[in-house]
N, C-alpha and C positions, 0 to 999 in steps of 0.2 A: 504493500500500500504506500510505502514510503517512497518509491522509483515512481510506481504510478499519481502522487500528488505532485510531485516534482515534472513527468509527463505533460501532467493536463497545463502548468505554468506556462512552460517554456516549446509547448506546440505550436501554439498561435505563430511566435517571433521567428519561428523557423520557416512556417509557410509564408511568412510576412520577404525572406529571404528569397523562397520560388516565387514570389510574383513575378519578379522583375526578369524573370527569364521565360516568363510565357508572353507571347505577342499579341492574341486576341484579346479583345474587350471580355468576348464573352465568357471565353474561357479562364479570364482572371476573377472575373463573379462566382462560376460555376467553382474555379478549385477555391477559394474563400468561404464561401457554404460549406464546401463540405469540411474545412478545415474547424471550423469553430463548430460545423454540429458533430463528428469527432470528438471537439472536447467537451462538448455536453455530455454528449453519450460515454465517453471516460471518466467525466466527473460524478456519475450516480454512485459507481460504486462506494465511493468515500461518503458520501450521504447513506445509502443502505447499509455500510459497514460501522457508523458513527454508535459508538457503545455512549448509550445514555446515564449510564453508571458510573462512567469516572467524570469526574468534577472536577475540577482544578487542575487536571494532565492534560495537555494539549495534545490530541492524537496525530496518527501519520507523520511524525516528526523524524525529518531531517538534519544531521548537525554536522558540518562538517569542523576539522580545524582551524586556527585563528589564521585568517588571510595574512597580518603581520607579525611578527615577533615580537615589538613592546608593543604592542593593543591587541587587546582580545575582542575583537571584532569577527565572528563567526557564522555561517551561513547560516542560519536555523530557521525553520517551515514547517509550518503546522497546521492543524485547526483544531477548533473547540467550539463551546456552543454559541459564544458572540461573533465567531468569526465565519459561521459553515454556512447559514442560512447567507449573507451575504455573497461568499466564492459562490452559491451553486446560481443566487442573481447573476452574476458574472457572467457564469458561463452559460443561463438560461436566456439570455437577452441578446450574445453575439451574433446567432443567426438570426434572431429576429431584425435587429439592426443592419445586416449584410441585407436582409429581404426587403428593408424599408427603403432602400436606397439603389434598387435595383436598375431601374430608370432612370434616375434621376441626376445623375452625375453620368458625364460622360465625355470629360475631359479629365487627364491624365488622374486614369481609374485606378493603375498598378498603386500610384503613391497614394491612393486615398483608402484604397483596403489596404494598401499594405500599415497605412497608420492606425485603421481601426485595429487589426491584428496587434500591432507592437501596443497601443492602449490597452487590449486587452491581457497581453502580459503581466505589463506594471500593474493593472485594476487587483490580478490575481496575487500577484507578489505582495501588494500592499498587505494584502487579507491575511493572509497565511501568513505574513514575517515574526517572526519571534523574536528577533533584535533588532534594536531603536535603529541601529545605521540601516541595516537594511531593508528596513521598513522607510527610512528618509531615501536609501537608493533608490527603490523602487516606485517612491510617491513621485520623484522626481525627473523618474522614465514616462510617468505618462505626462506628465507637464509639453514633454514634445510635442506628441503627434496632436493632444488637444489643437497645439497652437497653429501647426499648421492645417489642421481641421476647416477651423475658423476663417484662417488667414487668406489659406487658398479657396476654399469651396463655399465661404461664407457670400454676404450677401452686399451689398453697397457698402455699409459701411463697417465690414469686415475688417480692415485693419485699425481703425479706430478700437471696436470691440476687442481685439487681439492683445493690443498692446497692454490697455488696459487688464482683461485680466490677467496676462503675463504678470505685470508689475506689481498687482495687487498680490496674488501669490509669490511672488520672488520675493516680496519685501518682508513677508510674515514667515515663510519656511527658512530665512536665511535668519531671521532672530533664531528661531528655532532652532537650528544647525548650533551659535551659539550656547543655547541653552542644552543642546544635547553634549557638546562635549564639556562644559561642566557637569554635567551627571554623569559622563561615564568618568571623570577623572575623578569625583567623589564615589561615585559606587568601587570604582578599583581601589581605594583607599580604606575604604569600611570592610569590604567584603570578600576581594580578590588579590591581597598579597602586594596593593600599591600599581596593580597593572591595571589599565584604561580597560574599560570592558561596560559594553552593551546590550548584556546579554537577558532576555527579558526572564530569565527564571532569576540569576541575580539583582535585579532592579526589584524585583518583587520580594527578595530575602525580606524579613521580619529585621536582621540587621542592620540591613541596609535603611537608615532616616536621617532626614533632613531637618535641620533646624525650621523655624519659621521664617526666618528673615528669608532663608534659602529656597524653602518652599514659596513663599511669597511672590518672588522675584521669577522665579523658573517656572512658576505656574501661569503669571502672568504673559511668559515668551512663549511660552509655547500654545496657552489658551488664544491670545492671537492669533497664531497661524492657522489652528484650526477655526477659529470666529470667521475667520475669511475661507477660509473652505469650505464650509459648512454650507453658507453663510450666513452670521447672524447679524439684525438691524447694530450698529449703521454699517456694517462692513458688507454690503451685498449689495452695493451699484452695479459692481460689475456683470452682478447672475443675469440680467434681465436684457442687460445688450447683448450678452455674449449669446445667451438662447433664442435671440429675436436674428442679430447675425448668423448665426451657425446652419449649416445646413439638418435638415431633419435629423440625420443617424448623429450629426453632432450631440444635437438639443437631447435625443432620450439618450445616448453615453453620459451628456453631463446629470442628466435626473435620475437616471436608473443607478449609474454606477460613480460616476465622478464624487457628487454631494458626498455621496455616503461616505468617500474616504474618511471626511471632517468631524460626521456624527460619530463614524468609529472608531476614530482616534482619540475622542474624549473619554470614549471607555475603555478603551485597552490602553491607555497611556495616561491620560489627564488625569483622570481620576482617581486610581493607583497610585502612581507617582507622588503624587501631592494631596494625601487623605486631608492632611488639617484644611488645608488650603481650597481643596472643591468645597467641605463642608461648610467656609467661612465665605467663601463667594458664593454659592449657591444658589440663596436668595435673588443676589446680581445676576446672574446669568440665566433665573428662573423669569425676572421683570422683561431681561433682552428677550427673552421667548417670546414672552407676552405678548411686548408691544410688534416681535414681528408677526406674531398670528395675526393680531389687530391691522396692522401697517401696510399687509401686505393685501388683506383681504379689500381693505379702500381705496389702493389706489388700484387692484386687479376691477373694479367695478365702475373706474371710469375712463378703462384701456379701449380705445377704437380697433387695434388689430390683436386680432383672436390668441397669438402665438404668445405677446408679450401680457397679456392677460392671465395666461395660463403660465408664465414664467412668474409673474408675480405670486399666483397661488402657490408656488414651492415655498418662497419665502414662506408663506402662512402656517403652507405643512408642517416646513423645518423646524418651523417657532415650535409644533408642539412637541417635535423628538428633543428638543433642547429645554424643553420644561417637563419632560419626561426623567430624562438621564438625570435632572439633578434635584428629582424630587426625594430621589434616595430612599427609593421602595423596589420591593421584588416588582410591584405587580407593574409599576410607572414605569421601571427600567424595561420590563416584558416589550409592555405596549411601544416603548422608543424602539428597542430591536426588531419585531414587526411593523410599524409604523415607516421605517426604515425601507423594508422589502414592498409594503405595499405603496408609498411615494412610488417606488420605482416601475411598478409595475400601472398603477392608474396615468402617472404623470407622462409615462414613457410612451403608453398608448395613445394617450390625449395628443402629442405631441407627433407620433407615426399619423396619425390621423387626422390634424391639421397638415398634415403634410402632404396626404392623400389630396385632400380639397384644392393644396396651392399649387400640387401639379397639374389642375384641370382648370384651374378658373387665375393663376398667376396673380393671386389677391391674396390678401389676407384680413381685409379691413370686414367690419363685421357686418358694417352697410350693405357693401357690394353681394350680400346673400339675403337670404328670406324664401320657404317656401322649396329648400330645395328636397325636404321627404317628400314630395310627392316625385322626384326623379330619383333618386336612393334610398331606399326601404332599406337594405341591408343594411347601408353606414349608417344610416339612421339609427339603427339596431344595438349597433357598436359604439358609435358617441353616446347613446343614451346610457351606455351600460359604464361607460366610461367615466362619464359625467356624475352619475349616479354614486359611483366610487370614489369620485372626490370628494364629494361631499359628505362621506363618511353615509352615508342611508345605511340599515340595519341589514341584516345580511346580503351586505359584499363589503370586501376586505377594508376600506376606508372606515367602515364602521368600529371593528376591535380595536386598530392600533389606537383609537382618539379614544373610546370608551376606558381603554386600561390605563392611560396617558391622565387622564381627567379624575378616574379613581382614585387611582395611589397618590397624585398630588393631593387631593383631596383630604387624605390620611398622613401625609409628609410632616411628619417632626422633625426636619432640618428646615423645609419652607415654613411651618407655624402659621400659616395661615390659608383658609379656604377663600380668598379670594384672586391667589394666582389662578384657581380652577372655576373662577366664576368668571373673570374676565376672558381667560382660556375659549370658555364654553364660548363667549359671545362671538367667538371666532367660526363657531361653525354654524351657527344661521348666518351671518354674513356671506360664508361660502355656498350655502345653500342660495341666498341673495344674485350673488354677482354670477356664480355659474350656472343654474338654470335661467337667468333673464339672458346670457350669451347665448345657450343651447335655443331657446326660443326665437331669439331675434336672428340665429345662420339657419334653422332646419323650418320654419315653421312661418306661419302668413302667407302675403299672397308673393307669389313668382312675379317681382316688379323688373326684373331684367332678362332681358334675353337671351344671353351667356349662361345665365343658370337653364335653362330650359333644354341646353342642350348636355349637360353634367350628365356621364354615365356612371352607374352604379358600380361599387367594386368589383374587380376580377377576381380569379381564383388563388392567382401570386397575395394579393392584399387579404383576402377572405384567409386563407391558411395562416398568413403572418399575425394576422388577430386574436383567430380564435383559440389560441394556444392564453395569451395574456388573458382573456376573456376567461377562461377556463379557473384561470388561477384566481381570478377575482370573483369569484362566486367561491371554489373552493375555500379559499382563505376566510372568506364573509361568515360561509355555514359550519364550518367545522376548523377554526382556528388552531384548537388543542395540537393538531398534526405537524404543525408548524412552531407553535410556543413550545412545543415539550423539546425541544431541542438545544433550548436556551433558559431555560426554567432555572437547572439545576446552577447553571452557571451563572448565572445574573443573583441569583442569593448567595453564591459563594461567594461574587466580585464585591457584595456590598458587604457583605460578612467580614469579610478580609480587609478593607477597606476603611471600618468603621475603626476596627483592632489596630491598626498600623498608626491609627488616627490618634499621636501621641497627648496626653493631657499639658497643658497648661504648663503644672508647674514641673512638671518634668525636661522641662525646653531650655537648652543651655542661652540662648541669644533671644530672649523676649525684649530683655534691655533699650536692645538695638532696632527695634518695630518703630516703625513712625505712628505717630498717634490714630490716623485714620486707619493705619491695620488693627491698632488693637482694640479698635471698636470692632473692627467685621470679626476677628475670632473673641471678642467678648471679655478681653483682659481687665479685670477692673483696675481702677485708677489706684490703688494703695497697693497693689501685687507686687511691685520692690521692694514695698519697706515690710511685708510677712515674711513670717520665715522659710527659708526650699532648703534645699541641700545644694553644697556646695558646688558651683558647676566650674571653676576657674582653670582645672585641667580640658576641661573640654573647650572651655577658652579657648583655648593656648590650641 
């Protein structure tokens, strides 16, 4: 199983290698399909083989040597229950994406699958890495092909959108990079004999702790880079150009699988990493949810063109996987993990299927439609269902991940308060609001243009690319358990373990040294120098 997770990785990047030496168009489509549905069909077994019994072992793990001799920087690859459901998104989404873009591009087609294949590499690398570098290697392999996604196949003002979100992430991963190698130069000093080391079973040692100053600071670098990946309000200008530029297979890579990097990284890195520190921002980064649920839903309801309307509902979404993850409950963190897979799966369709539309009517404005179900019954079928699912409606899958999201905040004694999950809630009549008055005014009234009249209903290539997502968003709606139980055990362990690492107060050698705004957020009271601790002056030093 170990050769075979390492397989399903590093398959994509190979057949990304044979494009460039096949010379048909067609034939580079056709060997592309088969290469990503290969790796779906390689990747079940690691799913059917996933033992629900061990907790805290990341399975099918690979480790090799330390790539250099003073740094223990080592190749290690895995999965667990935070990490599987997302890889097998991955790999259940790249033929879908290869099928949405079958038409539609048709200039220089070798470099445009050959960069969705190399994306899909790093998508999968990111998932599976078990050490921080190479989990930053691999984050930083798909930063490529995104850009020339955009760049090359995007839309007018494609290098505008480009640049921007290059810079935006450049600016945040490269704090990061920072902050990662002061944690591997402190974790080799606590726990590895003085040697640099990245290695996420050591980062996670019970020895392995951070002051608060130190937590503080490194929480704050690296909470960055993922705020912008993610993205959460104010850091997410970029998402909305970059989706409105990018071409279709672009737009559901970045919803399906890109975003997700960001919400994943807060819980296999952020949060861990820095227990005092999520616990004492929480709050913060609970409010930022919020207001993007809110933020995103109002200005999605006064967008003219369909695509960036529906780029704004991510934001919305995102808000509630990030008031999820830090409500700091089994059932909240559940719903963010599923929440996660079903964004990816309603938003990715929404977005194949605005795509379907602009390759027939070369619009997108919401105007230039009305009335067109009575010429497309089928897409009619499949936006509804689509639509249906963003808006969280009760069985189909947009419904759970908001339900258990809304819950456990609701119950959260780190947030202390049930009005992050009232304001929350207001977020999804709004999307109820802005996305059926959209579905109304492009499928529905009377046919006032001529262009629409002559709109043919999907084909068989678009019908098959659909109803596979279709499937899973009913599935997931009716019978969620099949999906949560895979991440169940894990997401209690991660809080469990999390909460314990979570050192007390007066235990903390450098409270001293906290500026006064931190030690209101973790709660220090004002006379806690002059009581009595034990003595910390060798940990000083």
């Amino acid at each position: 199983m170990e050769l075979l997770l390492n397989f399903v990785i590093y398959l994509p990047i190979v057949g990304a290698l044979f494009l460039f030496f096949i010379k048909s168009e067609e034939a580079i489509r056709w060997f592309s399909l088969v290469v990503t549905l290969g790796v779906f069909i390689l990747s079940l077994p690691l799913l059917f083989a996933f033992d629900l019994s061990l907790t805290g072992t990341p399975q099918y793990m690979s480790v090799t040597e330390p790539f250099l001799s003073d740094w223990d920087v080592k190749y290690i690859v895995g999965l667990d229950g935070i990490s599987l459901l997302l890889f097998m998104l991955t790999t259940f989404m790249a033929p879908i994406v290869i099928l949405s873009s079958w038409k539609s591009i048709t200039r220089h087609v070798a470099g445009f699958y050959g960069m969705l294949l190399v994306l899909q590499t790093g998508s999968l690398g990111v998932f599976a890495s078990l050490d921080l570098f190479m989990f930053y290697i691999f984050f930083e392999l798909t930063q490529i092909p995104m850009f020339f996604l955009i760049g090359i196949w995007g839309g007018k003002d494609r290098i505008y959108a480009t640049v921007k979100f290059f810079v935006y992430t450049l600016v945040g991963w490269l704090l990061m990079l920072v902050a990662l190698i002061y944690v591997g130069y402190a974790a080799g000093n606590m726990v590895n004999d003085g040697v640099f080391t990245t290695d996420w079973k050591l980062l996670t040692d019970p020895a392995f702790q951070l002051g608060l100053v130190e937590q503080t600071w490194l929480f704050l670098a690296f909470g960055f880079a993922f705020c912008i990946k993610i993205p959460i309000f104010p850091f997410h200008s970029w998402l909305p150009l970059a989706h409105t530029e990018a071409p279709t297979a672009g737009s559901v890579v970045l919803a399906a699988i890109a975003l997700k990097m960001g919400t994943y990284a807060v819980l296999r890195y952020l949060i861990p990493l820095f227990p005092n520190s999520a616990i004492a921002f929480a709050p913060m980064f609970a409010v930022l949810g919020v207001i993007g649920i809110i933020y995103g839903a109002l200005v999605a309801m006064v967008q003219k063109d369909v695509k960036k309307l529906i780029a704004y509902s991510s934001i919305s979404h995102l808000g509630f996987v990030v008031l999820g993850m830090f409500a700091f409950t089994t059932t909240a963190a559940q719903g963010a993990i599923i929440q996660m897979v079903n964004h990816g799966l309603s938003t990715g369709a929404l977005f194949i299927i605005i795509g379907m539309l602009y390759e027939r009517r070369h619009t997108r404005m919401i105007s230039d439609f009305g009335g067109i179900a009575k010429m497309m019954p089928v897409f009619t079928v499949m936006f509804m269902l689509a639509t249906l699912a963003s808006i969280g409606l009760p069985g189909l899958n947009g419904f759970v991940g908001e339900f258990l999201i809304l819950l456990g905040s609701f119950n959260s004694e780190v947030l202390g308060s049930v009005w992050y999950t009232v304001f929350a809630a207001s977020g999804v009549i709004l999307a109820a609001g802005y996305m059926l008055w959209m579905f109304q005014r492009v499928m529905f009234g009377p046919l006032k243009h001529e262009e629409n009249k002559k709109l043919k209903d999907l084909n068989a290539r678009e019908i098959g690319l659909l109803v596979p997502l279709m499937v899973f968003i009913i599935w997931i709606g009716i019978r969620p358990t099949d999906f949560t139980k895979y991440s169940e055990a894990e997401v209690t362990n991660l809080l469990q373990v999390t909460q314990e690492r979570a050192k007390t107060i007066s235990e903390d050698a450098f409270v001293q040294d906290l500026p006064d705004w931190t030690k209101r957020l973790y709660q220090i009271p004002d006379d806690f120098l002059t009581q009595d601790h034990p003595d910390h002056s060798e940990c000083d030093e």
